[in-house]
C-alpha positions as CSV (number, residue, x, y, z in Angstrom):
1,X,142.7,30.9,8.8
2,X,140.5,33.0,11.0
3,X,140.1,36.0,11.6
4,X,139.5,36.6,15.6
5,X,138.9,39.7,17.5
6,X,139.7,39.9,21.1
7,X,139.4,43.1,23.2
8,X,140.9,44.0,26.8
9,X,138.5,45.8,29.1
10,X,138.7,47.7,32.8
11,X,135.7,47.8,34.2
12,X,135.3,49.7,38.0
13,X,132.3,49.7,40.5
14,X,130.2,52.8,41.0
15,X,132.6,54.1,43.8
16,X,135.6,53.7,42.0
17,X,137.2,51.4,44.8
18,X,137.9,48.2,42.5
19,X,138.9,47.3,39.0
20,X,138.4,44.5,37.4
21,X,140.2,44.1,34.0
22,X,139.2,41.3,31.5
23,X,139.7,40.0,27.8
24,X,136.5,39.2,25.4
25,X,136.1,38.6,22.1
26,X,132.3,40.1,22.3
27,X,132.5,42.9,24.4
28,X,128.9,44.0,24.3
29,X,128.2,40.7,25.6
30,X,130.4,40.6,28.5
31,X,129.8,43.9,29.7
32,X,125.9,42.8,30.0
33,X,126.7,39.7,31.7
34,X,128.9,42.2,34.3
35,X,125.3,43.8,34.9
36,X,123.6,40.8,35.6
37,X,125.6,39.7,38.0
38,X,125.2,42.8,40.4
39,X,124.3,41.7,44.1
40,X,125.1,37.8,43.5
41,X,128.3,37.5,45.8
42,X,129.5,34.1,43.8
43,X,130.5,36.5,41.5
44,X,132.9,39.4,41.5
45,X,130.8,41.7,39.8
46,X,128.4,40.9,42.2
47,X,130.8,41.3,45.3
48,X,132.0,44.1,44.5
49,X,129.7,46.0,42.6
C-alpha cells in the first residue's frame, strides 16, 4: 500500500478580496504554479491576483 500525502491550502490575493482554497499533494509545487499564473486571466490566479 502507499503511502500519500495530500495537503489543503487557502491562498488570498494581495488585497485580501478573494480566496481561493485547494488540495495538493506537493504543496511547494502548487503554490509556484499559483505565481506563475499572475496576470493570465484564463486562470484564476491570474484573474484575480
Amino acid at each position: 500500500m502507499k503511502d500519500h500525502n495530500y495537503f489543503v491550502y487557502i491562498t488570498s490575493n494581495p488585497g485580501k478580496t478573494v480566496l481561493y482554497t485547494g488540495v495538493t499533494n506537493d504543496l511547494e509545487v502548487r503554490l509556484q504554479q499559483h505565481k506563475e499564473n499572475r496576470g493570465k486571466p484564463e486562470s484564476f490566479a491570474g484573474k484575480y491576483y
